[in-house]
KETIFI-482313 format. One line per field, with one value per residue (C-alpha): residue number from 1; x, y, z. Coordinates in steps of 0.02 Angstrom, whole numbers, plus 50000, padded with zeros to 5 digits. Layout:
BEGIN
i (NUM:...)
px (X:...)
py (Y:...)
pz (Z:...)
END
This chain:
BEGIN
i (1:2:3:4:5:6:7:8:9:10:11:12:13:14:15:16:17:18:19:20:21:22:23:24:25:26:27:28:29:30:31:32:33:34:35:36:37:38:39:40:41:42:43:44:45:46:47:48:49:50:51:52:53:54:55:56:57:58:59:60:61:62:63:64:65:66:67:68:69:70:71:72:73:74:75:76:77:78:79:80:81:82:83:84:85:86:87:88:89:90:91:92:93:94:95:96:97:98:99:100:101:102:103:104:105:106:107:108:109:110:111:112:113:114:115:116:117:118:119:120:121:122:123:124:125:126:127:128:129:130:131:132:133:134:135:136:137:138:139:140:141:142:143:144:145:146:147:148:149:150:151:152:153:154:155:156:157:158:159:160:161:162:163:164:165:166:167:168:169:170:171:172:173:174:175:176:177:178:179:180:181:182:183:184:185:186:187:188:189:190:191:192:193:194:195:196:197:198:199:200:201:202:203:204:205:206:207:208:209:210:211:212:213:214:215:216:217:218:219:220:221:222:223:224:225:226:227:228:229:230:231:232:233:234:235:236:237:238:239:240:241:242:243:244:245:246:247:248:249:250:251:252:253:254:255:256:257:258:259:260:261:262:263:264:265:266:267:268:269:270:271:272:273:274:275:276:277:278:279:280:281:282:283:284:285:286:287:288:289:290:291:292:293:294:295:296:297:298:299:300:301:302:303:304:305:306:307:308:309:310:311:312:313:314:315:316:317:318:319:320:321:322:323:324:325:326:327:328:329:330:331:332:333:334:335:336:337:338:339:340:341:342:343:344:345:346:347:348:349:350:351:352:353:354:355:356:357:358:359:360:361:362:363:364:365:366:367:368:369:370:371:372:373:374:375:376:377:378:379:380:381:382:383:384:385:386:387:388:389:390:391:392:393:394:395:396:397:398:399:400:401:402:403:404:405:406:407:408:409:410:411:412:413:414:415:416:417:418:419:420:421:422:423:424:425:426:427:428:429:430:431:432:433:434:435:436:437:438:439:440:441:442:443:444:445:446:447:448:449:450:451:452:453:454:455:456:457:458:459:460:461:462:463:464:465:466:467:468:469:470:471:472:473:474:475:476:477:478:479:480:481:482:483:484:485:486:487:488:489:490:491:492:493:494:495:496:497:498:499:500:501:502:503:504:505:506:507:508:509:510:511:512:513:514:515)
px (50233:50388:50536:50725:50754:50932:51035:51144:51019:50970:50858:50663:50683:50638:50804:50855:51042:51146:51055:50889:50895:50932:50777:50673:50699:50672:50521:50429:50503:50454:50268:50254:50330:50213:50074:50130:50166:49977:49940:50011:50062:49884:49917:49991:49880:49717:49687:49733:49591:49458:49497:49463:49315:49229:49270:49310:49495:49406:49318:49463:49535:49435:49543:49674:49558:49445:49601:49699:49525:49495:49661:49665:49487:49569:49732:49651:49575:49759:49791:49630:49660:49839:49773:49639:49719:49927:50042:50110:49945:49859:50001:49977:49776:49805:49930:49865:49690:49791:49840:49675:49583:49736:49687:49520:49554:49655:49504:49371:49281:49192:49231:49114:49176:49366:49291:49249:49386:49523:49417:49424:49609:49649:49558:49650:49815:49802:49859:50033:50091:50092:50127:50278:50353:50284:50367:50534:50565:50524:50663:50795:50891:50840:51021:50974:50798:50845:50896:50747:50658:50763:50725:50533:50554:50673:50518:50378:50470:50526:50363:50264:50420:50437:50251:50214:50373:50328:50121:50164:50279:50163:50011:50110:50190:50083:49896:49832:49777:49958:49989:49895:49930:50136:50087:50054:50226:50280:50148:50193:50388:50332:50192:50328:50482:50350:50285:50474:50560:50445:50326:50421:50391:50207:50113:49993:49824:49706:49490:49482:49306:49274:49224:49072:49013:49172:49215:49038:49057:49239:49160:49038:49114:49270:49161:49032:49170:49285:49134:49099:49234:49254:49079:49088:49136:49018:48874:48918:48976:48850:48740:48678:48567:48681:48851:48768:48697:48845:48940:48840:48860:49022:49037:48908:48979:49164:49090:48988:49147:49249:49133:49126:49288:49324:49183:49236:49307:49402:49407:49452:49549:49637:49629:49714:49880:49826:49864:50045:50096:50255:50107:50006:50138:50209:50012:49974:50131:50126:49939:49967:50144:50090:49925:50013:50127:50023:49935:50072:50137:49948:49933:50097:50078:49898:49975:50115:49987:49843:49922:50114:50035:50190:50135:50120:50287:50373:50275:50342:50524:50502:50425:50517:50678:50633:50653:50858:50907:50740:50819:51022:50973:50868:51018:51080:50906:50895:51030:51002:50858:50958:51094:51004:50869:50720:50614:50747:50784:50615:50565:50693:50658:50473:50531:50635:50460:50429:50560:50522:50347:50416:50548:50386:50292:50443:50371:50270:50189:50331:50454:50610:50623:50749:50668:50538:50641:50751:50603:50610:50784:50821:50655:50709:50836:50697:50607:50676:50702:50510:50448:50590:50622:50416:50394:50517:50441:50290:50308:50464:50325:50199:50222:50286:50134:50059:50181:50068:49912:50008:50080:49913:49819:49979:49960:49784:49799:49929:49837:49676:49743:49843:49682:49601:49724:49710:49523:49544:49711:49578:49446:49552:49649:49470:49431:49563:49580:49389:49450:49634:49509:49384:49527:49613:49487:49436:49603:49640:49709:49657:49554:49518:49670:49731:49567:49603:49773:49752:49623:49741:49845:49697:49633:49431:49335:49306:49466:49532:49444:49480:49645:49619:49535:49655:49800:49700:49651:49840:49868:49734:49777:49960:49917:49802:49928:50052:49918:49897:50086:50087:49930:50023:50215:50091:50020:50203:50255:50106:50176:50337:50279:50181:50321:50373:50227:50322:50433:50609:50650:50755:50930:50945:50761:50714:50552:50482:50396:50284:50345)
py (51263:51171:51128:51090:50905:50935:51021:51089:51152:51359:51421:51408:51279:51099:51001:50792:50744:50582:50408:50555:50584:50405:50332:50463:50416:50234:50251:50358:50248:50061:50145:50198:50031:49925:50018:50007:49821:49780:49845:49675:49564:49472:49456:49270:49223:49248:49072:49027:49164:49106:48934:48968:49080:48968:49109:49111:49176:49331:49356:49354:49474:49589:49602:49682:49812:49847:49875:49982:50110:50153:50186:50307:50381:50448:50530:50695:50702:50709:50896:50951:50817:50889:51020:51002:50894:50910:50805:50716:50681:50624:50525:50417:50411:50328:50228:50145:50123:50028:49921:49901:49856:49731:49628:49635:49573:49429:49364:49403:49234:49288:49381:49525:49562:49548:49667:49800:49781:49799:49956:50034:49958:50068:50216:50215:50182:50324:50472:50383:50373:50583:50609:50509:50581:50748:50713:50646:50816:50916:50822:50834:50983:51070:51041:50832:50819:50718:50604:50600:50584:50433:50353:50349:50328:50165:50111:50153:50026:49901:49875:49830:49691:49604:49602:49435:49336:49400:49346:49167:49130:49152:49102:48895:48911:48990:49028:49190:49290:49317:49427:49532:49531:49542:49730:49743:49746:49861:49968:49977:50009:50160:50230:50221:50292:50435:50506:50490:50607:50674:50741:50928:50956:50942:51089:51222:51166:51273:51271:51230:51196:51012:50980:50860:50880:50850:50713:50620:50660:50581:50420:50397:50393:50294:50160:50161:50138:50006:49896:49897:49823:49705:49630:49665:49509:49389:49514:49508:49700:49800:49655:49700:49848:49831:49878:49997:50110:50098:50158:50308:50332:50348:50473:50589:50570:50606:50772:50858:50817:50920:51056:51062:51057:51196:51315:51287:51371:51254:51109:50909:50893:51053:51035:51200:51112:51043:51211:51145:51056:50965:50893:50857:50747:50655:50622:50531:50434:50408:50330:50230:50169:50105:50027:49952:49882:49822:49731:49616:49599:49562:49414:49361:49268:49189:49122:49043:48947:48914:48883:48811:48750:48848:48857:49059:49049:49009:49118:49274:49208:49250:49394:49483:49475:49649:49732:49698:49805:49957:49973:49966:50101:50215:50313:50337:50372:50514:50591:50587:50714:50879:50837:50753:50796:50709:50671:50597:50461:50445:50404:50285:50200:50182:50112:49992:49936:49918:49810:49692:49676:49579:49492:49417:49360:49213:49135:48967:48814:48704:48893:48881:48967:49072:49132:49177:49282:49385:49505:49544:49545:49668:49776:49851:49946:50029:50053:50183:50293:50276:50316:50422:50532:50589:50615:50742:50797:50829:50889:51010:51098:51180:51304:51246:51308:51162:51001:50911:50941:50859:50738:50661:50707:50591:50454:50469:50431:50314:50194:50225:50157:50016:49938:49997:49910:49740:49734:49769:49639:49513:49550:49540:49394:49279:49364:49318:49141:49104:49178:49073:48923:48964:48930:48795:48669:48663:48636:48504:48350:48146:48173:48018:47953:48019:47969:47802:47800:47888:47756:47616:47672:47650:47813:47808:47913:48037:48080:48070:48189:48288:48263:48341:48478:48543:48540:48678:48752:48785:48803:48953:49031:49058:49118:49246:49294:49338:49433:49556:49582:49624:49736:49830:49866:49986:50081:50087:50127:50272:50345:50363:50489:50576:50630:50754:50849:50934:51071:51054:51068:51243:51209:51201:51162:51073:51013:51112:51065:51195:51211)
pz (51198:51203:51283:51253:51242:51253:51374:51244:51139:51098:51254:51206:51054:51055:50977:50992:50964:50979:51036:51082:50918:50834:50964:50927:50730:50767:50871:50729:50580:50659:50684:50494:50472:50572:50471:50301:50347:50379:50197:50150:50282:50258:50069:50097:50238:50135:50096:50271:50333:50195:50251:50424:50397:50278:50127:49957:49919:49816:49975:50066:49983:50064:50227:50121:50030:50161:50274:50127:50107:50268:50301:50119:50206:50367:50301:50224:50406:50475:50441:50538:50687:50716:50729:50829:50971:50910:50821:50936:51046:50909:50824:51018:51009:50834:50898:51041:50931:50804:50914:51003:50837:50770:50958:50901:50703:50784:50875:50741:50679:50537:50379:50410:50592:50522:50400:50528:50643:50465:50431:50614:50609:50455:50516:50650:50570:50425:50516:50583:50395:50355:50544:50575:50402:50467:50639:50580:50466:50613:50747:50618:50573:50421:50361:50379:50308:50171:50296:50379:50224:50155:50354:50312:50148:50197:50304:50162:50036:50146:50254:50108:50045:50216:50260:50151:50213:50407:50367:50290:50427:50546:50450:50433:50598:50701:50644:50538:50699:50744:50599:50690:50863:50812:50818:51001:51058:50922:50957:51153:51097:51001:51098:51246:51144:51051:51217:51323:51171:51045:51164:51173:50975:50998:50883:50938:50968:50850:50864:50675:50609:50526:50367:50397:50227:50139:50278:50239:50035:50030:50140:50031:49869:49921:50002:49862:49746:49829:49886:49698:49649:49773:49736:49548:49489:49606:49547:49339:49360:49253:49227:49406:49468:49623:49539:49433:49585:49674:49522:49511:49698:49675:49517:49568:49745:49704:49570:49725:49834:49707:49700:49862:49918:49791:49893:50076:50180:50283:50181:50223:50074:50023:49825:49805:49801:49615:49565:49570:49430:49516:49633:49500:49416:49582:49624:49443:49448:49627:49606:49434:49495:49655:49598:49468:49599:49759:49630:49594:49769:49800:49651:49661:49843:49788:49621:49698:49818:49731:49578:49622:49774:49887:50076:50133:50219:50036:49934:50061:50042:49846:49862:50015:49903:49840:50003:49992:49872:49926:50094:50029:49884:49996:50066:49896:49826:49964:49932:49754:49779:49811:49643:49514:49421:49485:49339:49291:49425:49467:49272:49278:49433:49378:49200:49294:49369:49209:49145:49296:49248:49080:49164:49257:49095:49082:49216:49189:49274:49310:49344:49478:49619:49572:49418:49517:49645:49509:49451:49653:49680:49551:49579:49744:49642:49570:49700:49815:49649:49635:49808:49883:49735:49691:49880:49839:49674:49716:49902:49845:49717:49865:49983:50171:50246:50128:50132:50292:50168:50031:50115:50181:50004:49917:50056:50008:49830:49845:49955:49874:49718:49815:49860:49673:49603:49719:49671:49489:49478:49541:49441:49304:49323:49367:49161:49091:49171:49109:48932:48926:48985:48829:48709:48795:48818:48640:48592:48691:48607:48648:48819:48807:48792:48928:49047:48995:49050:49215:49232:49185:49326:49471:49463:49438:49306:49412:49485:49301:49242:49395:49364:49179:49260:49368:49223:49149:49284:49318:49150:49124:49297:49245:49072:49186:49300:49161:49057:49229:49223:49053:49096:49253:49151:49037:49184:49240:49083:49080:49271:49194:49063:49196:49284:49141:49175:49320:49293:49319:49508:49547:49616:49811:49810:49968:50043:50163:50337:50436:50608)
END
């Protein structure tokens, strides 16, 4: 049951107006912010964590993925928690547990309990991202959702932008636990703000039966699967009984979790809403878009270190140039959504995406800095188009009684491929380093020439050919880098066609939110 949160508002119903309403909006947008910004704000610090843990960078990568599939695991479970305990009461309990776990990540010292604590971190975290959109549409008028859309959606984009510049500065500054422990006082702000305002649109309480099948099918193939490809390469992929069991794990896992899901009754993920082909579309372009493009926020930041040799805190100043233009285009992408077309702008934001990705492959060994931040400047245009206009697409195409199980099966997919597309990007980019280094070294001209000048110079035949060495290794990783670009504008360039697979949106279609 609820109660007015406004004096002037209609006896019996729940309403926010004014600075109730603006805090209320705040609170629920800086907690999806705070979340999305963990899905990258340890993308710059990763050499600074594999250097303190005694890890390989590849290794370290795994704070990002292991933190990016557990959070993708819990959101189908968001529906049936709601529901089970309330919106509002369980958007808190996830709350406050994301901020337990990112105290206990900041004082892990070893990779495998940073491991754990990123996966109960994301677990925790999941639910906040479909809640505080679901939340938002239900505080605002149904005349303003579009503004409460373009709020989250402001908060989606940006997060993900500002995460790398907030990680290196602490990471140099600071040390690598603080990226983590910066969320404790966001996370008291917003547990504090959530239960003094949102608290009277809390949602009926309903006895709905779990899933555990479905809940245990979907763990095991999304674990089997990412752990796969984050040990891939160090275990020669198919080469290794290992990869190979886990890859069947993972197909035969996701098939009986279809079949499955099809047959129940109360299912975790509610696949019906495939029968829509708007969803359909927003899903594909939604997963290859932002795969595509968490991989190179994800191996743009270890480039620029390894390879440049830019500390974190300067690698984030490139790349957190995108989020100027996402958040000053959101409004405009927002309102966009009720006049235009959206295949339309959200093709072309994605094809922007894709122009960027080319603008990238100038890039080179001895770049400027400048060069490196336009493909970010300008991308943030695209951006909001992207996100903002197939949240629309695809959550306009199902019934209301369906948009919360949407919402989480999109976040789903979205992050899912996020952290696909992290382990592939590095996968990739070690393959085609070794193959760029195949064809350079035989190639090279008067080695010895230039080992007996380095040596002329005081430097001994060992640090010479080190010397050598590391020119191609720079050489080969930069060739690599560009070749994964070049890789990720196609699968951009493939999202935008998916988009025309949905039907052209009625006029005065609007998404709807269960109440």
């Amino acid at each position: 049951m609820t109660s007015a949160a406004d004096p002037d508002c209609p006896e019996g119903e729940a309403c926010l107006r004014g600075w109730r309403l603006a805090a209320a909006a705040f609170t629920l947008a800086l907690a999806n912010f705070v979340v999305v910004l963990d899905t990258t704000i340890a993308n710059v610090s990763v050499p600074h964590i594999a250097g303190a843990l005694a890890v390989s960078p590849s290794q370290g990568t795994w704070t990002i993925t292991s933190y990016a599939v557990a959070d993708a695991i819990s959101v189908p479970l968001t529906g049936w928690l709601a529901a089970r305990f309330g919106s509002v009461r369980w958007f808190l309990i996830s709350l406050m547990g994301f901020g337990l776990f990112s105290f206990l990540c900041g004082m892990a010292n070893s990779l495998y309990m940073l491991v754990f604590f990123r996966v109960m971190q994301g677990l925790s975290g999941g639910p906040l991202m479909p809640l505080s959109q679901t939340l938002l549409m239900r505080i605002f008028p149904k005349e303003r959702q579009s503004a409460a859309l373009g709020i989250w959606a402001m908060t989606t984009t940006a997060a993900p932008i500002l995460g790398p510049i907030l990680g290196g500065v602490l990471s140099d500054n600071w040390s690598w636990p603080w990226i983590f422990f910066i969320n404790l006082p966001v996370v008291a702000v917003c547990a504090f703000g959530v239960s003094q305002l949102v608290t009277p649109f809390e949602t009926m309480i309903q006895r709905v039966r779990i899933d555990v099948i479905g809940l245990v099918l979907l763990i095991v193939f999304v674990g089997a699967l990412q752990i796969m490809l984050d040990t891939g390469r160090d275990n020669d992929w198919f080469h290794s009984t290992w990869i190979i069991g886990l890859a069947l794990i993972a197909a035969i896992g996701f098939a009986v979790f279809l079949i499955w899901e099809a047959t129940e009754a109360n299912p975790i993920v509610d696949i019906s809403v495939f029968r829509y082909r708007g969803f359909i579309a927003g899903v594909i372009a939604v997963s290859l878009g932002f795969g595509a493009f968490f991989a190179q926020v994800v191996l743009t930041p270890l480039w620029l270190q390894q390879v440049l040799g830019y500390t974190a805190t300067n690698a984030g100043f490139v790349v957190a140039w995108i989020g100027l233009f996402a958040v000053l285009v959101s409004p405009l992408a927002a309102r966009m959504t009720d006049k235009v077309d959206l295949r339309i702008t959200v093709s072309g934001g994605i094809l922007w995406l894709f122009l960027m990705s080319f603008l990238r492959m100038r890039w080179s060994t001895d770049v400027g800095y400048w060069t490196l931040a336009l493909p970010h400047i300008l991308q943030g245009i695209g951006m909001p188009f992207f996100f903002i206009g197939l949240t629309a697409l695809a959550l306009s195409s199902v019934p209301p009684q369906k948009v919360v199980v949407a919402a989480g099966l999109m976040s789903f997919c979205r992050t899912l491929c996020g952290a696909i597309g992290t382990a592939l990007a590095t996968t990739l980019w070690d393959d085609a380093n070794a193959d760029a280094r195949g064809q350079i070294v035989p190639a090279l001209n008067d080695v010895s020439g230039a080992m007996g000048t380095l040596q002329a110079r005081g430097a001994s035949v060992e640090q010479s050919r080190a010397a050598i060495d590391r020119l191609v290794e720079v050489q080969t990783a930069t060739i690599g880098v560009i070749h994964i670009f070049l890789v990720a504008g196609a699968v951009f360039l493939l999202a935008a066609l998916s988009v025309w697979i949905a039907p052209k949106r009625r006029a005065g279609g609007s998404i709807g939110v269960g109440h």
